[in-house]
C-alpha positions, 0 to 999 in steps of 0.5 A: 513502517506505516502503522495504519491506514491513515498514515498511508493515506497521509503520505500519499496526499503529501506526496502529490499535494505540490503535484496535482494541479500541474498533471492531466490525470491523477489517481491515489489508490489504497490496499489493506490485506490481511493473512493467516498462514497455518503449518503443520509438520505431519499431524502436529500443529507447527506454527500459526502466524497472521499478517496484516499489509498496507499498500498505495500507489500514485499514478499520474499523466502529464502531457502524454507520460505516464509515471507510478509510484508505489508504497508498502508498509507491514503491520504487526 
């Protein structure tokens, strides 16, 4: 589980560190996200929860190809 926004980006860069003087084009990308979900059963409160999301992603070109690589993590 990724526990912050530093560590994605750690492991995004220790991904692509032996890679990105050998492609034509790479991008690094970061989400953070964040949700409240709020249940009712009738007219009582049934439940509240909220959950935070992590997600990056590599894309890069090499002689014309195109790969993705993408990364999620979930925080508490």
């Amino acid at each position: 589980m990724v526990t912050s926004i530093s560590s994605m980006q750690d492991r995004l860069l220790d991904t692509i560190t032996p890679y990105r003087d050998r492609v034509d084009y790479l991008e690094i990308r970061l989400e953070q996200g964040e949700a409240s979900i709020i249940s009712y059963r009738g007219a009582q409160l049934d439940a509240v929860d909220r959950s935070f999301t992590l997600a990056g992603g590599i894309r890069a070109c090499h002689k014309g190809g195109w790969s993705l690589s993408r990364l999620t993590g979930y925080l508490s």
